[in-house]
C-alpha positions in Angstrom: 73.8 13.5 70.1 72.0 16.6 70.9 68.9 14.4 71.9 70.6 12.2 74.4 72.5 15.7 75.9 69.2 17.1 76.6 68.1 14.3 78.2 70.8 14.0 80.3 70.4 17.2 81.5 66.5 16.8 81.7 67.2 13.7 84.1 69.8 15.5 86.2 67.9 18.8 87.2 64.9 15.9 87.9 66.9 14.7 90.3 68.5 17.5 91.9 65.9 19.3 91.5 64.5 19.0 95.8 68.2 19.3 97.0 69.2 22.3 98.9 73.2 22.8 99.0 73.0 25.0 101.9 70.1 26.3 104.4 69.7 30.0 104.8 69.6 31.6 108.2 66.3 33.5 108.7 67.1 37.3 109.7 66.7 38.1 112.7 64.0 41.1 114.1 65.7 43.5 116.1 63.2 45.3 118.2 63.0 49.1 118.1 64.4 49.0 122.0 67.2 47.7 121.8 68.6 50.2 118.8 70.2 53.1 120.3 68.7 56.6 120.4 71.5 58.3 118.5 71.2 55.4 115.6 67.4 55.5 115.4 67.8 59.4 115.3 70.5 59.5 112.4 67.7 56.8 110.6 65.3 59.0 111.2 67.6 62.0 109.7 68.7 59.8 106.6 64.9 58.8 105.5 63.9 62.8 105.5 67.0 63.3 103.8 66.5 60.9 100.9 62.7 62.1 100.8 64.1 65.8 100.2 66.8 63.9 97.6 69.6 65.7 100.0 73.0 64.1 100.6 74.0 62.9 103.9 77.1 61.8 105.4 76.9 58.5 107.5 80.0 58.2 109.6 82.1 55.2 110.1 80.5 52.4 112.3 81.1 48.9 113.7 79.0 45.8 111.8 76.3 45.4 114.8 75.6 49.2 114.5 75.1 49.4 110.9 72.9 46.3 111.1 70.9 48.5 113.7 71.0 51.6 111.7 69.6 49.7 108.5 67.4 48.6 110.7 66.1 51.8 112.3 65.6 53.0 108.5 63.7 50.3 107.8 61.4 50.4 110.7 61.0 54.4 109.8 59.9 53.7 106.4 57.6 51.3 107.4 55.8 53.4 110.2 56.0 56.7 108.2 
């Protein structure tokens, strides 16, 4: 019983084994221009803040400019 389950199983992650269910959407690179000055400037302000283990307060913002201010941090911790 416990032979023929293992099997079983054996065969079907063989053959699922190449299918994808769903394909994921490569991110896309937003270039430093197009970020805004006051977003890349509060990046800037939030990477020297977490280098000096300080608190800051990130106000409220719509989806495309937190995906830009995530951004900007990103691109700040890279070229610092």
């Amino acid at each position: 019983m416990k032979d023929r389950f293992i099997i079983a199983c054996r065969d079907y992650i063989v053959n699922n084994k190449n299918k994808r269910h769903h394909k994921r959407k490569p991110a896309e690179i937003i270039p430093a221009e197009v970020i805004a000055r006051r977003i890349q400037a509060l990046g800037k302000i939030v990477v020297r803040a977490e280098r000096r283990h300080k608190p800051v307060r990130i106000p409220a913002m719509s989806c495309a400019e937190l995906g830009h201010f995530l951004t900007s941090t990103e691109q700040t911790r890279v070229s610092v």
